[in-house]
C-alpha positions in Angstrom: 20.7 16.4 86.0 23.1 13.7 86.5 27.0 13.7 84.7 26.3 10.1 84.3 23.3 7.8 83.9 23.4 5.2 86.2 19.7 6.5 88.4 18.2 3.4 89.9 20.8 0.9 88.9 21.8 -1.6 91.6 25.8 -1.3 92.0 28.1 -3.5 94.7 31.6 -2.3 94.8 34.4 -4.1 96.9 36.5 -2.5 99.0 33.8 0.5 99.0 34.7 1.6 102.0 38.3 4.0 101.3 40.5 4.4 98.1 39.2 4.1 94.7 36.7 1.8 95.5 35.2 4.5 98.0 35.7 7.5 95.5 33.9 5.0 93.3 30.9 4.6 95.6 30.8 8.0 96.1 30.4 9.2 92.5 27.9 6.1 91.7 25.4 7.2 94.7 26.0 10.8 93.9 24.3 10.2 89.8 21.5 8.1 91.2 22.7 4.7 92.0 22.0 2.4 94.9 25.0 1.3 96.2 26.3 -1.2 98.3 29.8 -0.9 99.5 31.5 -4.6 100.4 34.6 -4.4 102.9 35.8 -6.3 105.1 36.0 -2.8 107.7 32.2 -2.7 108.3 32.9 0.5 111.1 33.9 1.7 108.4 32.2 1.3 105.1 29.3 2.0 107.3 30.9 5.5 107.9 31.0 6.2 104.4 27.9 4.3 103.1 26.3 7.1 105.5 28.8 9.9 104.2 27.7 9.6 100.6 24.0 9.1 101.2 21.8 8.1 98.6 20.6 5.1 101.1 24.0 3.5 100.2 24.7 0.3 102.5 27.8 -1.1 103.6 28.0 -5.3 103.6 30.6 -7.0 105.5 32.3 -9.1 102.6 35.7 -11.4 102.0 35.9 -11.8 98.9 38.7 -14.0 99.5 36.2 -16.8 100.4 33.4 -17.7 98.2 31.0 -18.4 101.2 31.2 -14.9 102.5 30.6 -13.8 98.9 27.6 -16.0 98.5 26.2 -14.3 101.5 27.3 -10.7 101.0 25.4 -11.2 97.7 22.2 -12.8 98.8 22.0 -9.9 102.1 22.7 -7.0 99.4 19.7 -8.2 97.0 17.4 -8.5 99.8 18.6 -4.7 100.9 18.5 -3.1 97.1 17.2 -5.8 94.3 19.3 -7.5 91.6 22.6 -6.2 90.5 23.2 -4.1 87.6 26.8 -2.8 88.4 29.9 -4.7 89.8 33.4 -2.6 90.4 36.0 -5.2 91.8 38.3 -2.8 93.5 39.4 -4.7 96.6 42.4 -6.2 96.5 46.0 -6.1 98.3 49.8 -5.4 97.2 51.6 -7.2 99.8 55.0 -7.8 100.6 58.2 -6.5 98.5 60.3 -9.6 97.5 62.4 -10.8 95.1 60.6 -14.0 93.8 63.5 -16.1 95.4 63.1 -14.9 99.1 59.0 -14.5 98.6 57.1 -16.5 101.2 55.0 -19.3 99.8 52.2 -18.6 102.0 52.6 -14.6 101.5 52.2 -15.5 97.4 49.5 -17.6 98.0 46.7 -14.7 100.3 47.4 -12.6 97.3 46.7 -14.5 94.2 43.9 -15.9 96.2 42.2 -12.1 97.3 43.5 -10.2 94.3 42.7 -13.2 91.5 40.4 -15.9 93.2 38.5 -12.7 94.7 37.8 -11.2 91.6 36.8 -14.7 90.3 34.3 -15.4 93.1 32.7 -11.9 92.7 32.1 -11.8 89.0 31.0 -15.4 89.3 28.5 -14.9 91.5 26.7 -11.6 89.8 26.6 -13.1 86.8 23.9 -15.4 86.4 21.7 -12.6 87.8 23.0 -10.0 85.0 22.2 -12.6 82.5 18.9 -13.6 83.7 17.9 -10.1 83.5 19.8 -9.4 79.8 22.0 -6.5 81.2 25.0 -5.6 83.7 28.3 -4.0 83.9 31.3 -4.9 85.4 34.8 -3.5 85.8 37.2 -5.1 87.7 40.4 -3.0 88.7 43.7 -4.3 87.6 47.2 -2.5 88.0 49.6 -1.1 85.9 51.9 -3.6 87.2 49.6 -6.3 85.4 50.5 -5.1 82.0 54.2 -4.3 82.6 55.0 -6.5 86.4 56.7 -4.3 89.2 59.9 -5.9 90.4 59.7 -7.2 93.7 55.9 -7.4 93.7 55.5 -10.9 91.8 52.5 -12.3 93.7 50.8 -9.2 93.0 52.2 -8.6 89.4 51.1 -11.8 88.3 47.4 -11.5 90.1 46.6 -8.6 88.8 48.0 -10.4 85.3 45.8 -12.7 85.9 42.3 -10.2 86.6 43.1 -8.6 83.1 43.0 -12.1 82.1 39.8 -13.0 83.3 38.4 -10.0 82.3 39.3 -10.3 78.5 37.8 -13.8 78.6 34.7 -13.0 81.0 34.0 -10.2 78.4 33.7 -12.8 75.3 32.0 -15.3 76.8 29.1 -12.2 77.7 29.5 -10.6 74.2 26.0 -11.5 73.3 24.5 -10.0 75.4 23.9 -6.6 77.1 26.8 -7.4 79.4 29.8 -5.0 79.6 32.8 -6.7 81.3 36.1 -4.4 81.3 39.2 -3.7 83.9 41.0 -0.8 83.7 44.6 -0.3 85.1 45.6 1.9 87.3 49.2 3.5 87.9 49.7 3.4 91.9 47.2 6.0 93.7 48.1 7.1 97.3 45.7 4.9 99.0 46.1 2.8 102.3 47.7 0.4 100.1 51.2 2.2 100.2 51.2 1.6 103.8 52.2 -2.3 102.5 54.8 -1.2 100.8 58.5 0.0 100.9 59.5 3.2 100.3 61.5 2.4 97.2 59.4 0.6 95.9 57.3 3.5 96.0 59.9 5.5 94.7 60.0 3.5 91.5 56.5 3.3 91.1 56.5 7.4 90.6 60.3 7.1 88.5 57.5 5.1 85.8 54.6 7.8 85.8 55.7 10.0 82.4 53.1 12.6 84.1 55.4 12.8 87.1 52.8 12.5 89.9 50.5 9.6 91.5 46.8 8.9 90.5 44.3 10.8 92.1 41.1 8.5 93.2 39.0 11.1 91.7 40.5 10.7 88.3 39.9 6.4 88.5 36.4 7.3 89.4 35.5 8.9 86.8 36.7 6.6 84.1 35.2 3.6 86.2 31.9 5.1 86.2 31.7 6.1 82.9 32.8 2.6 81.9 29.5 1.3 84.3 27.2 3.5 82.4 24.0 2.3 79.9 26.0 4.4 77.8 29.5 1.9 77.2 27.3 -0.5 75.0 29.6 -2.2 73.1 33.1 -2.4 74.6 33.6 -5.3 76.5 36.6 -7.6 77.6 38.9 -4.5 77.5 41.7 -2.7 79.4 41.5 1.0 79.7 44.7 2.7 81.1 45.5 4.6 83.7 49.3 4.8 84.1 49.6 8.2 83.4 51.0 7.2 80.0 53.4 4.5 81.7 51.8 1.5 79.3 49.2 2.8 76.3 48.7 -0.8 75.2 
């Protein structure tokens, strides 16, 4: 018996391929669902799509540009049917910076993956979740939304601006069988530290009151559940993950 009921739904999840978004995948094809991981790395989301069975499919995706999205859409409908599940986890941290020295152009590739990404994806499984009366979405903000990281701006103030759209996605769907949440992560040791310094990963950790990183596991779990038939009637909220950093 599966741990959560999602058997038969349709799911996309971005950046599917490795951190939470993969651990994501993972748990959503192991309780039934049919899974399409979007990334960019298609070696490699192909890798895992094949790791986690469950005839999970990897689609190459930017979901930086709305074109690729369009097609990454329309090429994962033909392979699995309409969407019932979106997780937007893909997303980049970028360079450390005061906002004085940050590079214009560096400021701009991250609000446009991190924000405009997260805009283009929820905007295009939409009118399918409301033609068919029900969906679920979660889109994955940070920690650093709620509180913003110093040094980290661009990506403070996009992931800001996903809990943002979230919250407002969520009321305009209210009506309707339509979840839309974000939850927010403290910093997990994903690929994504690889963009950063190491004092800035030293503060991230200083933050945690539970003294240690997230696991991928843990995000997966709440992500999952919040994805589920089940979470009927929250929507356009922020569930934390900060490891009691921020409980608001």
């Amino acid at each position: 018996m599966n741990k959560y009921d999602v058997g038969g739904k349709v799911a996309i999840v971005t950046g599917g391929a490795q951190g939470i978004g993969g651990a994501v995948a993972k748990l959503l094809a192991a309780n039934g669902a049919k899974v399409a991981l979007w990334d960019l790395d298609t070696k490699l989301g192909a890798e895992h799509a094949a790791a986690i069975g469950g005839g999970a499919v990897a689609v190459k995706a930017d979901i930086s540009d709305w074109g690729s999205v369009q097609a990454a859409l329309a090429e994962t409908e033909k392979k699995l049917g309409g969407v019932d599940i979106l997780v937007n986890s893909a997303g980049i941290a970028g360079m450390n910076a005061t906002v004085a020295d940050y590079p214009v152009e560096e400021f701009a590739k991250i609000v446009q993956i991190n924000l405009l990404g997260t805009f283009y994806v929820n905007k295009a499984v939409v009118p399918g979740m409301q033609a068919r009366k029900y969906g679920r979405i979660v889109n994955i903000a940070s920690i650093a939304g709620k509180e913003g990281n110093p040094n980290a701006s661009a990506y403070s103030a996009s992931k800001a601006g996903v809990i943002g759209l979230t919250k407002s996605l969520g009321k305009e769907l209210a009506g309707m069988d339509i979840a839309v949440n974000c939850v927010t992560p403290a910093a997990a040791r994903t690929r994504i530290f690889d963009q950063m310094q190491q004092t800035h990963i030293d503060y991230m950790l200083s933050k945690i009151p539970r003294g240690r990183f997230l696991e991928i596991d843990e995000s997966a779990e709440m992500i999952v559940w919040l994805v589920t038939k089940q979470n009927s009637f929250t929507t356009g909220a922020v569930f934390d993950l900060s490891g009691g950093r921020a409980t608001y």
